[in-house]
C-alpha positions as CSV (number, residue, x, y, z in Angstrom):
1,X,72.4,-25.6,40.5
2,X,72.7,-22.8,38.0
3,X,71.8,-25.2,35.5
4,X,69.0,-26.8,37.2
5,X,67.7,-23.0,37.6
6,X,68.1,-22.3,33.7
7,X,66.8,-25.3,32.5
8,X,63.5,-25.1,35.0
9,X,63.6,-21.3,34.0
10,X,63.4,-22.7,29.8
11,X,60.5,-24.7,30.9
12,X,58.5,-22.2,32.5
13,X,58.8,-19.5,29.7
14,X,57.8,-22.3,26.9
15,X,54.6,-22.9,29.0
16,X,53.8,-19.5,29.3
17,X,54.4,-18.7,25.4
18,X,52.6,-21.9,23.8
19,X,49.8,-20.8,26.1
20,X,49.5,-17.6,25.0
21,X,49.8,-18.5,21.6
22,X,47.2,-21.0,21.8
23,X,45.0,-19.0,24.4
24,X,42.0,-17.0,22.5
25,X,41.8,-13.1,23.1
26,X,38.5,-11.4,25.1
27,X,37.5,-10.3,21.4
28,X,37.9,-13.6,19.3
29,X,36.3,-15.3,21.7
30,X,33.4,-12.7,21.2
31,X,34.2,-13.2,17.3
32,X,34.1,-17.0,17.9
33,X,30.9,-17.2,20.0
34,X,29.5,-15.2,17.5
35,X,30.0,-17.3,14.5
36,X,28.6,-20.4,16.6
37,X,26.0,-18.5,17.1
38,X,25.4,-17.5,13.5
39,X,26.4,-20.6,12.3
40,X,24.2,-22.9,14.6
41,X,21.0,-21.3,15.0
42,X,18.4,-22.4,12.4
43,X,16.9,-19.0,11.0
44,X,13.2,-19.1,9.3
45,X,12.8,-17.1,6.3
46,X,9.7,-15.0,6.9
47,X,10.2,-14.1,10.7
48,X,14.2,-13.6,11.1
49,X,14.9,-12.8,7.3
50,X,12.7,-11.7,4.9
51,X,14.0,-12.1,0.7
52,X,12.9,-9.7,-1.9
53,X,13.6,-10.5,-5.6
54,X,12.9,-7.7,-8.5
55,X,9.7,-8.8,-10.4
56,X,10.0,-7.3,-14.2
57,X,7.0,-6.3,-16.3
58,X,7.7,-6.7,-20.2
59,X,5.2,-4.9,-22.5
60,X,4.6,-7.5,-25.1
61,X,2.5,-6.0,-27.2
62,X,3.6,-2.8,-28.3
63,X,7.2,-3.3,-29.6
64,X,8.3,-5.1,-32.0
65,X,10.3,-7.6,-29.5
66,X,9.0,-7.8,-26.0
67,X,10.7,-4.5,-23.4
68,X,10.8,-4.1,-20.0
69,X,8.4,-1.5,-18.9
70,X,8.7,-1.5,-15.0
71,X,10.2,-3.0,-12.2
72,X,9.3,-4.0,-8.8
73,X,10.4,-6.1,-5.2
74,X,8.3,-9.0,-4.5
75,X,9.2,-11.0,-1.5
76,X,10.7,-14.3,-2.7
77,X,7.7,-17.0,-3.1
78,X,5.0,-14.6,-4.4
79,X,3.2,-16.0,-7.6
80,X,2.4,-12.4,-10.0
81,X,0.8,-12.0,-12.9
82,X,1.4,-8.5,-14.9
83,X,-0.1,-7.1,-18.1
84,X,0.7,-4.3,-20.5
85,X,-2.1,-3.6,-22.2
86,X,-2.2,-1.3,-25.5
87,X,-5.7,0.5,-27.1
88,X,-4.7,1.5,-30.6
89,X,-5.5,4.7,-31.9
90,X,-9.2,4.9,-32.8
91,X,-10.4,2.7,-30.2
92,X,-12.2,3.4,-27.2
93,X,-10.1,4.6,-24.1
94,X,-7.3,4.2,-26.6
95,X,-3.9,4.3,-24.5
96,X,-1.3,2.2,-22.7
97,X,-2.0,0.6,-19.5
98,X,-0.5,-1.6,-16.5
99,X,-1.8,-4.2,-14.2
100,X,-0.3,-6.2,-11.4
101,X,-1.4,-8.9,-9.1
102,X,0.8,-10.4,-6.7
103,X,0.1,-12.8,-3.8
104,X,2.0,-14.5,-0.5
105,X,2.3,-18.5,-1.3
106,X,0.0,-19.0,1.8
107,X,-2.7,-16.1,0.1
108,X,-2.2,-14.7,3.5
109,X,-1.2,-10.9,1.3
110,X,-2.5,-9.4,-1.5
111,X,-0.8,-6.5,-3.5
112,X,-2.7,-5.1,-6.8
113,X,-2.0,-2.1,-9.1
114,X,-4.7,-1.4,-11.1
115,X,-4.9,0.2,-14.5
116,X,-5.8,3.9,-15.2
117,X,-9.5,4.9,-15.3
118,X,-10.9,7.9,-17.5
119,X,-14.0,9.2,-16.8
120,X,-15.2,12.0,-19.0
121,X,-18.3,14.3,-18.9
122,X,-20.0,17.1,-20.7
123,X,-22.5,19.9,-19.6
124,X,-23.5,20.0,-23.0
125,X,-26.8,17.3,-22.8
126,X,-26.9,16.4,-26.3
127,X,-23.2,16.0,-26.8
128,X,-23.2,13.8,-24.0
129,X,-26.4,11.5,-25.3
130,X,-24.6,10.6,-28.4
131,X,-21.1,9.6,-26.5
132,X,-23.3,7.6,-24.1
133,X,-25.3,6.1,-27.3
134,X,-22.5,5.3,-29.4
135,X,-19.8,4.5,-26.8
136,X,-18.0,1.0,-27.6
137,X,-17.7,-1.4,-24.4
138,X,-14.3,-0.7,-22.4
139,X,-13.0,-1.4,-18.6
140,X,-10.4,1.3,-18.8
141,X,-13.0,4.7,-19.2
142,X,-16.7,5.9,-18.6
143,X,-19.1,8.7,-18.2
144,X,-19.2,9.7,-14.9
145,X,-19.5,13.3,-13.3
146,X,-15.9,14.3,-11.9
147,X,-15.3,13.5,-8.6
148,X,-12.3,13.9,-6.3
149,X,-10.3,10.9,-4.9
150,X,-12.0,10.2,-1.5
151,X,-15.1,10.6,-3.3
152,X,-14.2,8.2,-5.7
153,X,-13.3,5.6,-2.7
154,X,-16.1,5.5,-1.2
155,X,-18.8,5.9,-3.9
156,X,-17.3,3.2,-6.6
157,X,-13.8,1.8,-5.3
158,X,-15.1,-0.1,-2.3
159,X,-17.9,-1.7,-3.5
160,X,-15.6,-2.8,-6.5
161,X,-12.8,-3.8,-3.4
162,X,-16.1,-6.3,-1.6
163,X,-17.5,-3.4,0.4
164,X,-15.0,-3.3,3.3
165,X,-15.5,-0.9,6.2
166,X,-13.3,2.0,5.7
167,X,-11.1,3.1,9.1
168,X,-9.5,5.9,8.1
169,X,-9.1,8.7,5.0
170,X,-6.3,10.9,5.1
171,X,-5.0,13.2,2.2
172,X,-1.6,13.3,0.6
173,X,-0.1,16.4,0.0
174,X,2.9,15.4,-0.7
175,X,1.6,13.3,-3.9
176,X,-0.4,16.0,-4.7
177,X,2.3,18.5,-5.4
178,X,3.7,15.9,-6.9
179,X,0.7,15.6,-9.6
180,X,0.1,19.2,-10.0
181,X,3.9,19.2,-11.0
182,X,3.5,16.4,-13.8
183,X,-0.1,18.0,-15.1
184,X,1.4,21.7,-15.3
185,X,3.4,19.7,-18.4
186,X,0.2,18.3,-19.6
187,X,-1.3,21.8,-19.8
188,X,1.4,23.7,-21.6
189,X,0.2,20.5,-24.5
190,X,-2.9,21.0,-24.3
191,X,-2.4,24.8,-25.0
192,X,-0.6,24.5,-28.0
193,X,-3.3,22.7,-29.4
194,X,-5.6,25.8,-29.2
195,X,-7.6,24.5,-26.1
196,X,-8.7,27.7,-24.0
197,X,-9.4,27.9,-20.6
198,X,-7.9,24.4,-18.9
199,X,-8.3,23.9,-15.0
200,X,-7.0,21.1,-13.1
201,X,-7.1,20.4,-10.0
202,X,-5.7,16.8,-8.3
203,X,-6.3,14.9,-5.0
204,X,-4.5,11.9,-3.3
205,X,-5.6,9.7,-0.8
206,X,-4.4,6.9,1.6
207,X,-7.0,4.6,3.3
208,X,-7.0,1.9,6.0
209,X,-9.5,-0.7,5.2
210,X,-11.0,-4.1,7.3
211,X,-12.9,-6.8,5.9
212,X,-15.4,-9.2,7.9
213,X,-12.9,-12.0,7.3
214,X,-10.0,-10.3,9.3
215,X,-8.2,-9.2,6.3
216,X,-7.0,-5.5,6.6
217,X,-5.8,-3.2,4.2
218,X,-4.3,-0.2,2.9
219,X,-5.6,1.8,-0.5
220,X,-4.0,4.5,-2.5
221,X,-4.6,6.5,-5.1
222,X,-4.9,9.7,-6.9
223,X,-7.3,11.3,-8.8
224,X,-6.9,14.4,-11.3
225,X,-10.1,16.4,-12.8
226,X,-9.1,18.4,-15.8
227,X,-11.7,21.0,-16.8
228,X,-12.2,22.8,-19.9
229,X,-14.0,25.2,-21.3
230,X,-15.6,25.0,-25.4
231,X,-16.9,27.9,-26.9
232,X,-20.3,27.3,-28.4
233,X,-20.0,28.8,-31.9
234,X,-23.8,28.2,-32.8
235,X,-25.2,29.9,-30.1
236,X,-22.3,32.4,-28.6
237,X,-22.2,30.2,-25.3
238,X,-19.9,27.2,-23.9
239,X,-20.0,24.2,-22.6
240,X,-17.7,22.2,-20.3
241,X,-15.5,19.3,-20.9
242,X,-14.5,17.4,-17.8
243,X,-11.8,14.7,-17.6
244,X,-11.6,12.2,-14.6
245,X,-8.3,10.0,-14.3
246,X,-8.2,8.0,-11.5
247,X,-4.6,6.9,-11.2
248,X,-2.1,5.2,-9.0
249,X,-4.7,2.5,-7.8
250,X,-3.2,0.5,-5.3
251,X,-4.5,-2.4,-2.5
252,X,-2.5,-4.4,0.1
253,X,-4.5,-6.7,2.0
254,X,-3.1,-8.7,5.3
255,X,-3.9,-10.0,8.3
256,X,-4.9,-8.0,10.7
257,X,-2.9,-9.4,13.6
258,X,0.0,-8.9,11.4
259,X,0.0,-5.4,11.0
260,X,4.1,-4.5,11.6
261,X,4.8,-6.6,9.4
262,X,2.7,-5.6,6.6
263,X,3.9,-1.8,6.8
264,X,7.5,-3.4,6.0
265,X,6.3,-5.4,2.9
266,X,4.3,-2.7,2.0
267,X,7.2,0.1,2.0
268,X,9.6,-1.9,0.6
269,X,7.4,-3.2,-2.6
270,X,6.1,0.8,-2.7
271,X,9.6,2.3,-3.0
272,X,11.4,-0.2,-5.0
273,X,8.4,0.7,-8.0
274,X,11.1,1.6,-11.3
275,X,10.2,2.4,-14.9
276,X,12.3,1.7,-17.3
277,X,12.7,5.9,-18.8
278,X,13.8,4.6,-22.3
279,X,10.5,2.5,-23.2
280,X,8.3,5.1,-21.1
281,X,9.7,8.0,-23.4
282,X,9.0,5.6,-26.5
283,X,5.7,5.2,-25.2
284,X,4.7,9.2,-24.4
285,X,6.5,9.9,-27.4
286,X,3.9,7.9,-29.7
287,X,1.1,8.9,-28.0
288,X,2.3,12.7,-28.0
289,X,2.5,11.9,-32.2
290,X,-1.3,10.5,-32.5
291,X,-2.4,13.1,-30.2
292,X,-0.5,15.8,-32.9
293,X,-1.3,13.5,-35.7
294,X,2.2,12.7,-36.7
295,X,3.2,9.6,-38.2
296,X,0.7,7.2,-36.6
297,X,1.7,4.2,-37.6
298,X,0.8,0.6,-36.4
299,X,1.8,-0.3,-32.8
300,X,3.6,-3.4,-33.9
301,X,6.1,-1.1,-35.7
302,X,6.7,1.3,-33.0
303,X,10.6,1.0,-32.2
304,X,12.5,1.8,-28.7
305,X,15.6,0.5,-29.8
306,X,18.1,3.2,-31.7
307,X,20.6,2.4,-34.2
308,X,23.4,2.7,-31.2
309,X,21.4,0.1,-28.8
310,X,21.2,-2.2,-31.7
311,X,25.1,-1.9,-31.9
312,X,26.0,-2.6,-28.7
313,X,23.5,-5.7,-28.4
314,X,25.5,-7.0,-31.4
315,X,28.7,-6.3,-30.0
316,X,27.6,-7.9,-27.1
317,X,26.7,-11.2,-28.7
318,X,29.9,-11.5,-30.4
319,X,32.2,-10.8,-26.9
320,X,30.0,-13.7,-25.6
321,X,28.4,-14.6,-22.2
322,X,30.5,-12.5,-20.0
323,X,29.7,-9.2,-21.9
324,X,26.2,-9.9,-22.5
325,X,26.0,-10.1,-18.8
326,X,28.2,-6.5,-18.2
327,X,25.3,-5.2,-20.8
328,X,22.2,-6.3,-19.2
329,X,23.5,-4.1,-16.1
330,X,24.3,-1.3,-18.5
331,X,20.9,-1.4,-19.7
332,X,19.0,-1.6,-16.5
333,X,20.7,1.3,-14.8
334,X,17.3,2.7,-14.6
335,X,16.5,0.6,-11.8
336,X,19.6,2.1,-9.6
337,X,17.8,5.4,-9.4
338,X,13.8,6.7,-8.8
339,X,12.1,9.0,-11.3
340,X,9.8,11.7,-10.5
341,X,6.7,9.6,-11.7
342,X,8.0,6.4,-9.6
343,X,9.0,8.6,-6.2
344,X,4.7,9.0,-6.0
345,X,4.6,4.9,-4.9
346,X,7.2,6.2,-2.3
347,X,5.7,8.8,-1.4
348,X,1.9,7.2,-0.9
349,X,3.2,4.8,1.4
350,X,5.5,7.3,3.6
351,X,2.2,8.1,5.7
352,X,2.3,4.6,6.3
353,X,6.0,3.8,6.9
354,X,9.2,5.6,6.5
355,X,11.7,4.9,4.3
356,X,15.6,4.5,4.3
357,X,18.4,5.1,1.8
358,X,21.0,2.1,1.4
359,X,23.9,1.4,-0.9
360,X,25.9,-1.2,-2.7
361,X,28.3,-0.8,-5.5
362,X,25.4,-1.0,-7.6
363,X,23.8,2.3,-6.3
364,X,21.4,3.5,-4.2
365,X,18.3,1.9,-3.0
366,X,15.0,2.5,-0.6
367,X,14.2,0.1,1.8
368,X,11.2,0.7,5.0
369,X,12.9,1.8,7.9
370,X,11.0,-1.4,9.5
371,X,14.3,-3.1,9.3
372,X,17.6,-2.6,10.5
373,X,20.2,-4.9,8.4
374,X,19.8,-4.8,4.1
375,X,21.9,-7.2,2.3
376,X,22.5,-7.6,-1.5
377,X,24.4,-9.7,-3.7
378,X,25.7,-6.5,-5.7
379,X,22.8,-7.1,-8.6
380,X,20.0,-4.9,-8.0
381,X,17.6,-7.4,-8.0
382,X,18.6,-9.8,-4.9
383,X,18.3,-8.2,-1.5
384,X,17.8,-9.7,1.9
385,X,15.9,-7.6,4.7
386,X,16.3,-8.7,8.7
387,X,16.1,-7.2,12.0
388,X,18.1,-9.9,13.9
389,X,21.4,-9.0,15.0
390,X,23.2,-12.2,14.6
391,X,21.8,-12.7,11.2
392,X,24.3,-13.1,8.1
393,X,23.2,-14.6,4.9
394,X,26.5,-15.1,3.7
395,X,27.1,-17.9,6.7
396,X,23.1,-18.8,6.8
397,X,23.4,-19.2,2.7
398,X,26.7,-19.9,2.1
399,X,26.9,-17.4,-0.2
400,X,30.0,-15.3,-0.1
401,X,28.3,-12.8,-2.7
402,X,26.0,-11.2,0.0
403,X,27.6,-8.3,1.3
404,X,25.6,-5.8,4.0
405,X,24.4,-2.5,2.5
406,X,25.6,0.8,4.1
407,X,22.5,3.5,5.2
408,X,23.3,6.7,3.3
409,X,21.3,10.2,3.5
């Protein structure tokens, strides 16, 4: 009897333990239900996930080997084109200008950054006949009276833009301060040239625009007028120099039914804007030396790459692919962090949407706040933006490199 008992008793308690081995808890049956879920429903890049790869701009013209100049996110499947484009010295408009196009696969958006405009005018009537007379041909500057930047929008801009109708005008203060900040350096130069009485004054805009089509829009930009003041040493009077740049000229065009979604591309491709400091400092740098008239020397030979830079690239080579690798993060650190001149994109969009601070172990980004998940594959240049909560690349791509970014202040 006893032994009957004991061995029905050894039964019992090896049913109960293999089944509780073998029985799933509460939570990984949440965990497991979860990955089927993941793993078996078919997500659509461009409504549950959106991809946004780092576009970079090389200025091919004025270095002896081709640098990157700027940086940008595009959503994956956008053809761009992009131009750096140099006026020597002695030319009209001389300086050194960008452009970039960018458009969805199905032509559906349309992002643009337009190149600086210089408008100049004089009160002095004769002075201004002969610049108007012997002016050479030039799409970058102009002789127009100054104007401010809503002026500008709707007296030139939209007719250029196909004459849309404009919604809405609002100023940007916050890009404003921003400008007055950058020109105060501009007039401390100006001064030590001799120039006397200097005035600027700056104005930012953000507009919502509609086309007949459907197509809507958004358009930014910034305008600074600097005025100054020439003695007249024939006749004991003065005249007036005034300097129009039209800066910062932006359009996104969508459509119209698709507004949400716009704001999201449009904030992230605003905040992710990046200039590469090192060839922007070679570039104000030779400018600042024609403008003083130091050692002006062809473009072609202008050099952003010091004897240490050199080194490295050398050492580099010789270590082999790995290391080459570990330097081309090195040298694009400059795309971890904004400058003051690239936090104006983010700002000119933040009327629009709000942005958000995320990190990887690459550093810090800004993302809209459209979206609640950010993912990245550690690279700076690879990042994956849904608001679906069952969403996980690394399961959807099978890509164990994409890790989910962390929000940070």
């Amino acid at each position: 009897m006893n032994r009957l008992f004991y061995l029905f008793l050894t039964v019992v308690t090896m049913q109960f333990f293999f089944t509780s081995c073998s029985s799933p808890t509460s939570d990984e049956k949440k965990e497991d239900v979860a990955d089927q879920s993941t793993s078996s429903k078919k997500y659509t890049e461009g409504s549950d996930y959106f991809i946004f790869e780092r576009v970079r701009m090389l200025d091919k013209a004025g270095f002896a080997s081709p640098q990157e100049a700027y940086s940008i996110l595009l959503p994956k499947g956008w053809n761009n084109n992009d131009e750096i484009i140099w006026n020597p010295p002695g030319s009209s408009c001389s300086g050194t200008f960008r452009q970039l196009t960018a458009k969805s696969g199905d032509g559906k958006y349309f992002f643009e950054m337009l190149p600086d405009l210089i408008f100049s005018w004089n009160t002095n009537a004769e002075l201004m006949q002969f610049n108007q007379n012997n002016r050479q041909s030039s799409s970058y500057c102009d002789f127009k009276e100054p104007m401010g930047a809503e002026q500008y929008l709707r007296n030139v801009f939209v007719n250029e833009l196909g004459n849309p109708e404009i919604v809405k005008v609002e100023s940007n203060q916050v890009v404003v301060d921003q400008m007055k900040k950058s020109n105060e350096e501009s007039s401390r130069e100006l001064r030590q040239y001799g120039a006397g009485q200097i005035q600027f004054s700056q104005t930012a805009v953000n507009a919502d625009l509609t086309w007949p089509d459907g197509t809507a829009g958004w358009v930014v930009l910034g305008v600074t007028v600097v005025e100054t003041v020439i003695p007249n040493v024939y006749n004991g009077s003065y005249d007036k120099l005034f300097t129009t740049q039209i800066t910062q000229r932006t359009v996104f065009k969508y459509p119209a039914d698709e507004k949400e979604q716009a704001k999201n591309k449009f904030g992230t491709i605003m905040s992710s804007f990046r200039t590469n400091q090192a060839w922007n400092g070679a570039v104000n740098k030779f400018w600042k030396d024609v403008r003083q008239k130091k050692n002006i020397v062809h473009i072609g030979r202008i050099k952003m790459m010091d004897e240490q830079t050199r080194q490295i690239g050398e050492r580099a080579t010789r270590a082999g692919e790995e290391r080459l690798k570990n330097m081309d993060n090195e040298m694009r650190s400059w795309e971890q962090r904004q400058n003051s001149d690239d936090r104006i994109h983010t700002n000119f969009i933040k009327a629009i949407r709000e942005v958000e601070n995320y990190s990887d172990e690459s550093g810090k980004y800004e993302m809209a706040s459209g979206y609640n998940h950010v993912w990245s594959r550690g690279d700076g240049s690879s990042f994956v933006l849904s608001n679906s909560p069952n969403f996980d690349p690394e399961f959807v791509f099978k890509d164990q490199n994409w890790k989910e970014m962390k929000k940070v202040e």
